[in-house]
C-alpha positions in Angstrom: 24.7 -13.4 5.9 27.9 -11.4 6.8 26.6 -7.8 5.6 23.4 -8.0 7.2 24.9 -8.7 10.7 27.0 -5.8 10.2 24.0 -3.5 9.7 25.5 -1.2 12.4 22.1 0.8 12.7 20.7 -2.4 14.3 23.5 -4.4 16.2 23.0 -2.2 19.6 19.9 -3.6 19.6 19.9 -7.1 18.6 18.3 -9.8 21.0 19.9 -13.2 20.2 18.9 -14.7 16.9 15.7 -16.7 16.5 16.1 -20.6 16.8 15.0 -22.0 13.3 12.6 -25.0 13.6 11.8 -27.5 10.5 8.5 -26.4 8.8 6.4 -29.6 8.8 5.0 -28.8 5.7 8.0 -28.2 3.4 9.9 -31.1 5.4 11.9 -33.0 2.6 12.4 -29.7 0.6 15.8 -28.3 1.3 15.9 -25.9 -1.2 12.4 -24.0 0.5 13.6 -25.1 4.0 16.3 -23.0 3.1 15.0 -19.7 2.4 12.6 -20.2 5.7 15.7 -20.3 7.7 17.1 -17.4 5.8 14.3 -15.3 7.2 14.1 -16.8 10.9 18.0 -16.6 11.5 17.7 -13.0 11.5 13.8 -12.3 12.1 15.1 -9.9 14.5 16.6 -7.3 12.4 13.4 -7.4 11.0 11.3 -6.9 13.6 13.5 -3.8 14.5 13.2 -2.3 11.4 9.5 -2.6 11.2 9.3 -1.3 14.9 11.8 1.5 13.6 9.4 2.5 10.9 6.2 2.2 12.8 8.1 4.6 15.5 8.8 7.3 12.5 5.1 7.1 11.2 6.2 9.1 8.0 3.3 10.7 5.7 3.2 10.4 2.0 6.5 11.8 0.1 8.4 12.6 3.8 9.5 9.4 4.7 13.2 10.0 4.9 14.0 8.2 7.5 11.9 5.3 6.9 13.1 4.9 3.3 16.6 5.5 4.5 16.7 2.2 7.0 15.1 0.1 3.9 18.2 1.0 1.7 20.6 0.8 4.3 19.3 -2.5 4.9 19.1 -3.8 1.2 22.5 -2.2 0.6 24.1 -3.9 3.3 22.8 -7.0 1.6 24.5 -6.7 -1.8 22.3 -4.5 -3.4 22.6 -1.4 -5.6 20.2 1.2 -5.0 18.8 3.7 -7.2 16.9 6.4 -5.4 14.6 9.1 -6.5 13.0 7.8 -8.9 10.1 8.7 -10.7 11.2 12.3 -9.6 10.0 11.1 -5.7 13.0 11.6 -3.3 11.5 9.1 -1.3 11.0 6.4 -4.1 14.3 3.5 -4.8 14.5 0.3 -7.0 17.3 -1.6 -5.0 18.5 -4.5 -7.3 20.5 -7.9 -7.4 21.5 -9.7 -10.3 23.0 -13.0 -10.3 24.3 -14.5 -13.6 23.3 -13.4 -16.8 19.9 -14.0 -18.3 17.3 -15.1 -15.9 13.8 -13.8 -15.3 13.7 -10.5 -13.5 11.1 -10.5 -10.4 9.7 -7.3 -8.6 9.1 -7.1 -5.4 6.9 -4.2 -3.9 7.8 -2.2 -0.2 5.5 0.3 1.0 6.4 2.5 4.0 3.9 5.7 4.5 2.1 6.3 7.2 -1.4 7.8 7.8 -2.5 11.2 9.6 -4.2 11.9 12.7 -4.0 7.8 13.5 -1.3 8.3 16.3 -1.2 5.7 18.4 0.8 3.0 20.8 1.1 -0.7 21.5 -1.7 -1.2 23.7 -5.1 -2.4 23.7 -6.9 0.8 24.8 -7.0 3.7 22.9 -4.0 6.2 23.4 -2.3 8.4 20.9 1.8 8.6 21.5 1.2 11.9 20.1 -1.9 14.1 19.1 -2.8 14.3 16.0 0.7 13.0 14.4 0.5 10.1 11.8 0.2 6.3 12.3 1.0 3.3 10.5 -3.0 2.5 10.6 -2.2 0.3 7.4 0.6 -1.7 8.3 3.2 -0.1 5.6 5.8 -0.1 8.6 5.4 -4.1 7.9 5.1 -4.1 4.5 8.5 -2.7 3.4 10.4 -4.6 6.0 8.2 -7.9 4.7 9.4 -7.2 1.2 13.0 -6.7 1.9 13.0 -9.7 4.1 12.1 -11.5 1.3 14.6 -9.8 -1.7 17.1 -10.8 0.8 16.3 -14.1 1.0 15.6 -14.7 -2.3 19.4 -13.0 -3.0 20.5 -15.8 -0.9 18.6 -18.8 -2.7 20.2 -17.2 -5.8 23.6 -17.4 -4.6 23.0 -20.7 -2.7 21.7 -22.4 -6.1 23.7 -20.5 -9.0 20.4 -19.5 -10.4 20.2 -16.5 -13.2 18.1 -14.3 -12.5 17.7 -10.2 -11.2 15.3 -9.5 -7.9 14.3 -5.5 -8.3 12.7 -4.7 -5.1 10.5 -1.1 -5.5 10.8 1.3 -2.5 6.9 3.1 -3.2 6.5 6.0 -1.1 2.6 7.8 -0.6 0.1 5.2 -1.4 -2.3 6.7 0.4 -3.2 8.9 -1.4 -0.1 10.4 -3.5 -0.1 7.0 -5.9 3.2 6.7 -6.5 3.9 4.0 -8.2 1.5 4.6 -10.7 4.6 7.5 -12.0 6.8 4.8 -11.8 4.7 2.8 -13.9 4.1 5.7 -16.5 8.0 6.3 -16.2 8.7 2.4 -17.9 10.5 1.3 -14.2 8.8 -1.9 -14.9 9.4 -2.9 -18.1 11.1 -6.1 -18.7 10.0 -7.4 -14.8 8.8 -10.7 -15.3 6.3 -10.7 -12.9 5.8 -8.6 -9.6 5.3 -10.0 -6.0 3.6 -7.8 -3.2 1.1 -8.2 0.0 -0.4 -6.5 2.5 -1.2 -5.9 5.9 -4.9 -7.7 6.4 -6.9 -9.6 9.4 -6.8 -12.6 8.1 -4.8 -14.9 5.7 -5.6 -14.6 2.3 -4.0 -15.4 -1.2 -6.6 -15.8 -3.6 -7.2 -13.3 -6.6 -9.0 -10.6 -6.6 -10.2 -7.0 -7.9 -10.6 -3.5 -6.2 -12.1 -0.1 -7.2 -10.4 2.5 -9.4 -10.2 5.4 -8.0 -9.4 9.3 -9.0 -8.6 12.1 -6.4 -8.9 15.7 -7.1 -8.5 19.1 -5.1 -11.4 21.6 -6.4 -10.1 25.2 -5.4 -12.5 28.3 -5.6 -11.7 31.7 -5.4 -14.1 34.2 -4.7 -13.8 38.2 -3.5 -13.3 38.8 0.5 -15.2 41.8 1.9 -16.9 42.5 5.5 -19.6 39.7 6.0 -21.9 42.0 7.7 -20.9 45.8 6.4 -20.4 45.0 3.0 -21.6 41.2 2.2 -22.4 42.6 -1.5 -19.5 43.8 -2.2 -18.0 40.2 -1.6 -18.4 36.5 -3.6 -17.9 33.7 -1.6 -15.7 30.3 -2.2 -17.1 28.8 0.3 -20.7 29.1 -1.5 -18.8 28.1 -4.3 -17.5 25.0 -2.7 -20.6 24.1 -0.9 -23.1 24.8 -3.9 -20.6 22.1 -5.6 -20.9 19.2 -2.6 -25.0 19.7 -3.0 -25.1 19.0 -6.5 -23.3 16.0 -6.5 -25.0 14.7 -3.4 -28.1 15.4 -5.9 -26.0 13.2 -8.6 -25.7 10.0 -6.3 -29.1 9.2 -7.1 -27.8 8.9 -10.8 -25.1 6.7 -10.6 -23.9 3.0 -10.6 -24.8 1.8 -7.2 -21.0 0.5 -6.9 -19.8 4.0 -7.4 -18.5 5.5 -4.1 -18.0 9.6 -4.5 -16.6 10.7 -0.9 -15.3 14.5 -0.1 -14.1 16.6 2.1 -13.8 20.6 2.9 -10.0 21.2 3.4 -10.5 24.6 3.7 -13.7 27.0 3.9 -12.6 30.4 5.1 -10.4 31.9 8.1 -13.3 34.1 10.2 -17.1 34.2 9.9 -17.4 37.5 9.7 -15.2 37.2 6.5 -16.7 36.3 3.3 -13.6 33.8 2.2 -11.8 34.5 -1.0 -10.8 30.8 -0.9 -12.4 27.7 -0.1 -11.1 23.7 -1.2 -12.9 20.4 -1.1 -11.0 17.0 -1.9 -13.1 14.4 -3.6 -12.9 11.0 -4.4 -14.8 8.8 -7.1 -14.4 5.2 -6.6 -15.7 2.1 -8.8 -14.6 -1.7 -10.5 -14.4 0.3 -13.6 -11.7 2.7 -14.4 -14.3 3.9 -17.2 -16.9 4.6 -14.8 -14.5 7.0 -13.0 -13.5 8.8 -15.4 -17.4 9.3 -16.9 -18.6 9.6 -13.0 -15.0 12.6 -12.6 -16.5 14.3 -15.5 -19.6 14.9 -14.4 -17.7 16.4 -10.5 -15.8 18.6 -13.1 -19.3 19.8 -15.0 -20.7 20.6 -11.4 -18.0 22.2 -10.0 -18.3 25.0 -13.0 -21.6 25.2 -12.7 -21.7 26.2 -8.8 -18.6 28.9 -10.1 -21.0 30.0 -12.4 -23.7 30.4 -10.0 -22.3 32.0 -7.5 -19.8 34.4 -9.6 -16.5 32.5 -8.2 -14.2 30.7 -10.3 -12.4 27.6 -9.9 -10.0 25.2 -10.6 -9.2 21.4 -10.2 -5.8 19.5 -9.3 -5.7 15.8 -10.1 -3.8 14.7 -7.5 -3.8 10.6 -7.9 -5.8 8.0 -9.7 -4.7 4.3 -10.0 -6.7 1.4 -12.0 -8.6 -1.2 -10.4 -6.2 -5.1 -9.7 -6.2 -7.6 -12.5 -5.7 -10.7 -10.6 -4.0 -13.2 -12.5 -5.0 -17.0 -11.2 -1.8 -18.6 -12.7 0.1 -16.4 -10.2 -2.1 -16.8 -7.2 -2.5 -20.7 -7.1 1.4 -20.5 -6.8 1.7 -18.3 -4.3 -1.6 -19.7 -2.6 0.1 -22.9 -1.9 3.2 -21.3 -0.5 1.2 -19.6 2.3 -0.5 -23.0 3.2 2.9 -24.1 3.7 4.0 -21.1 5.9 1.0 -21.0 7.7 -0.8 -18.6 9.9 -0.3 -16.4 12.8 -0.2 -18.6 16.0 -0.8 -16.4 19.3 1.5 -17.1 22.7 -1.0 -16.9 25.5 0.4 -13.2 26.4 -0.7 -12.5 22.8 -3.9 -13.8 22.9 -4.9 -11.6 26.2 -3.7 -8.5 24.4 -6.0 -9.9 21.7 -9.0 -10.4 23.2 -8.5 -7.2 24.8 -8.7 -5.5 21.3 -11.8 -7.4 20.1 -13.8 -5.9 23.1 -13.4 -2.6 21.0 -14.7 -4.2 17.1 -18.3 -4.6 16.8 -18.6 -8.0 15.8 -15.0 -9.2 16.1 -15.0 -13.1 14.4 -13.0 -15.6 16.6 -9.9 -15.5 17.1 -8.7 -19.0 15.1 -8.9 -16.7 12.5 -5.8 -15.5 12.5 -4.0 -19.0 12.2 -6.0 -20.0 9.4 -5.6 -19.9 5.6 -8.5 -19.1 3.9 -9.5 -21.3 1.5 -9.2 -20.4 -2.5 -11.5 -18.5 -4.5 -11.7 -16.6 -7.9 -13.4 -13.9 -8.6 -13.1 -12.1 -5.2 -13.2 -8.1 -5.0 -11.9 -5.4 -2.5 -13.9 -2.7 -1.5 -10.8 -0.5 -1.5 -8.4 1.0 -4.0 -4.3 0.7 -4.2 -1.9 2.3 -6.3 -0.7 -1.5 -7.4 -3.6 -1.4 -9.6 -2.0 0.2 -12.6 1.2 -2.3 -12.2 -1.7 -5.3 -12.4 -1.9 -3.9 -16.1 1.6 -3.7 -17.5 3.3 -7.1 -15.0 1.4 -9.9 -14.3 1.3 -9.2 -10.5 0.1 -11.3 -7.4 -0.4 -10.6 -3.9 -1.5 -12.2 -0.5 -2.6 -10.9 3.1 -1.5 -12.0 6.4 -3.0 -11.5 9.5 -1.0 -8.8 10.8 -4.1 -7.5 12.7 -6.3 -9.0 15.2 -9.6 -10.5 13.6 -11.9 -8.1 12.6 -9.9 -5.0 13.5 -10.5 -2.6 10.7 -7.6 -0.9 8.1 -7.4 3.2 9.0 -7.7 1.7 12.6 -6.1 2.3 15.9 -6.3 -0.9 16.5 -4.2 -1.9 13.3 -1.6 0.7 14.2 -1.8 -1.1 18.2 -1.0 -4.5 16.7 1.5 -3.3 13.8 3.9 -1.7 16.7 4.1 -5.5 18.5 4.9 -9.0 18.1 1.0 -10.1 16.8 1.9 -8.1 13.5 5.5 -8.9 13.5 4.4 -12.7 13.0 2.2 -12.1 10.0 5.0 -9.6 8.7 7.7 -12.8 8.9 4.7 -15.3 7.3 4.3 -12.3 4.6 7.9 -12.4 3.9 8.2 -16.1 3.7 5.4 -16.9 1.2 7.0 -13.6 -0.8 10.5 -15.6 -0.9 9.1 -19.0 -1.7 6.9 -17.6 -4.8 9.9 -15.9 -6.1 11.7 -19.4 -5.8 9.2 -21.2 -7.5 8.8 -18.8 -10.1 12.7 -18.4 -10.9 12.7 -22.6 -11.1 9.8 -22.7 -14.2 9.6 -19.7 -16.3 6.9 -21.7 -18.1 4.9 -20.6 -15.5 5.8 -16.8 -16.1 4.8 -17.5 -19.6 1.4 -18.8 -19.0 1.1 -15.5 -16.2 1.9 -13.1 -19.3 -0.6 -15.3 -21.5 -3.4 -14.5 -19.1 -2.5 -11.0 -18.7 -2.6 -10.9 -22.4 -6.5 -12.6 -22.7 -7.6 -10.8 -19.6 -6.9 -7.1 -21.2 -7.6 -8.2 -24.7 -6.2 -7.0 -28.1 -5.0 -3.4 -28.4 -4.6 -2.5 -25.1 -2.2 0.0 -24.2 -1.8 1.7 -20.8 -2.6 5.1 -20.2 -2.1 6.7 -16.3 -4.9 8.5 -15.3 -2.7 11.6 -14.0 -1.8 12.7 -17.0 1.6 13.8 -17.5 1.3 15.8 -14.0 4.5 16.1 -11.7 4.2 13.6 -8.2 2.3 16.1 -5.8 5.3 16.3 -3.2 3.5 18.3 -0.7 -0.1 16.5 -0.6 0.7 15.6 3.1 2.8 18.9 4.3 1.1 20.4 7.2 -1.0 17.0 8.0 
């Protein structure tokens, strides 16, 4: 691949190339042994620019120099890049077309960080830098997973003459700025056939399954500042705004689905105790299976968010600032891409590995073994999430499929220092290569039958029923470009 070893961001820093070995399991098929060699010829590339983007630990909408090396790297590979889309300087669609015709496939590349999760390559606690962001979610491997693959996939297009367009979506600020539900409201994925993504996980997984819906809104109260002590009648405070708010809908728990998950913070409750605060915020978010059940469950925050204004003479106002849909897994997608990661496998640890492993499990309250990680897990339907994802609202417009690798050591929790430990070393730079794979193989097999893309759009179709049309629960709000500034 002549442009990629010319990536001149990466060359000073290139150990030799990896040795590519036969894959037991797709032995006698060329055309997938192939795109496996594609990715372990120049696995260390990879590896630099996932170490590279776990360095730069980027928040939500600021990862400039994380989305820059994914373009750099795509466009040195013979794609064209659009960038800011969706009106998110961060955001790109890098695209290859060979041919004419063909299905179009997207692939999906996250790269945001998380605050506060600051942390090295080691098996102890200890923060690179106070209170500065970490990749606690394994986005740094993510978007180099996903661009791995487009590349190979480029390749296998070249290799076999095949029509057909690879759209690979740069999405910055899925946690919590949701931005590829704007690019879903903007129409960036109509006409993709289907759409390919995975995630950083503990153990291998490919089977299909839901999430929660979720909705995330900034309540701001403004109330009149005087002396707390000298004058406390003279003032009206936010804060009693705010917290008048939180205690009525801890009082609301009681009264809704026991799958609902409402979870807040105070961002901001006054300067000085002896000031009665003018201004107070609290970030809430209502999670459930049921993107209808959010909304009714949001309505009611809304209701008692006026009512503690009302109560305590403040006033107040409310910011949507994301809210994605719930997955619709699609099972004709799945059992594909299912058997492409029992081909490629697990995560098998060196012995070095496996010490730095252990080491970590001494910190997870009840840590599974360790053969975890070079499992598969075995099929299922009907499996749920207790999370949420911004991929959700794509689930309803592209028949879309996903898998986890084991990127983390068994039983290390997402949002974890241990996560953002292993996602800095070779442990998650395995999975990230296995993720990668089973991404490039799917495509293939999806590019050879697009009678199975049909039969994906046909379950799509029955699963959301007649009439359905997409709505984004944001409204026709601008992407929130400063949720993260001063985090």
């Amino acid at each position: 691949m002549r442009n990629l070893l010319t990536f001149v961001l990466l060359i000073a820093f290139l150990p030799a190339t990896a040795q590519t070995e036969i894959n037991p399991k797709v032995k006698g098929d060329k055309d997938k042994q192939f795109i496996l060699n594609e990715i372990d010829k120049h696995a260390a590339v990879y590896k630099k620019v996932s170490r590279d983007i776990w360095g730069y630990a980027e928040l939500g909408f600021n990862e400039t120099k994380s989305t820059t090396e994914l373009q750099e790297l795509l466009k040195g590979n013979g794609f064209t890049i659009e960038t800011g889309v969706s009106n998110m300087p961060t955001a790109f669609v890098a695209t290859y077309s060979y041919g004419t015709g063909g299905p179009t496939l997207g692939l999906l590349a996250e790269f945001d960080a998380l605050p506060g999760l600051s942390q090295d390559s080691t098996f102890t606690k200890k923060p690179i830098i106070d209170g500065a962001g970490g990749h606690a979610c394994g986005h740094n491997l993510f978007g180099t997973a996903s661009s791995a693959a487009a590349i190979a996939l480029r390749e296998w297009l070249i290799k076999n003459k095949k029509a057909g367009t690879i759209k690979l979506y740069g999405t910055p600020a899925e946690e919590g700025g949701s931005a590829k539900v704007y690019m879903v409201r903007d129409g960036l994925f109509n006409g993709v056939d289907a759409v390919l993504h995975w995630h950083p996980s503990s153990a291998n997984d490919a089977s299909p399954s839901s999430c929660l819906s979720i909705k995330q809104t900034m309540f701001r109260f403004y109330g009149r500042a005087a002396h707390a002590a000298a004058a406390p009648d003279a003032g009206r405070s936010a804060l009693d705004g705010v917290e008048s708010m939180n205690y009525m809908v801890n009082m609301m728990r009681e009264h809704v689905p026991q799958d609902a998950r409402i979870h807040y913070i105070i961002n901001k409750g006054g300067l000085a105790a002896n000031v009665v605060p003018d201004f107070a915020e609290v970030e809430y978010m209502v999670r459930h299976p049921d993107a209808r059940v959010v909304e009714e469950i949001w309505n009611r925050i809304v209701k008692a968010s006026e009512g503690a204004a009302a109560g305590t003479e403040t006033t107040t106002k409310y910011e949507v600032v994301s809210g994605s849909y719930n997955l619709v897994p699609n099972v004709t997608l799945a059992k594909v891409m299912y058997s492409n990661l029992v081909k490629v496998g697990g995560v098998i640890y060196t012995p070095e590995e496996t010490a730095f492993a252990k080491e970590i499990q001494k910190t997870i309250p009840r840590a599974p073994d360790l053969s975890q990680a070079a499992e598969v897990q075995p099929f299922k339907t009907g499996g749920f999430f207790p999370a949420s994802t911004d991929v959700g609202d794509i689930t309803w417009v592209v028949p879309t499929v996903g898998l986890g690798t084991a990127t983390w050591v068994p039983g290390a929790p997402a949002h974890s220092w241990q996560a953002v430990a292993t996602g800095g070393m070779s442990i998650g730079q395995k999975a990230m290569l296995n993720a990668a794979k089973t991404l490039a193989l799917t495509g293939a097999d999806l590019f050879n039958n697009p009678a199975l893309l049909q039969q994906a759009k046909d379950e799509l179709s029955k699963t959301l029923g007649p009439g359905f049309t997409y709505k984004s629960m944001i409204g026709d709000r601008k992407p929130p470009l400063d949720f993260r500034k001063g985090k």
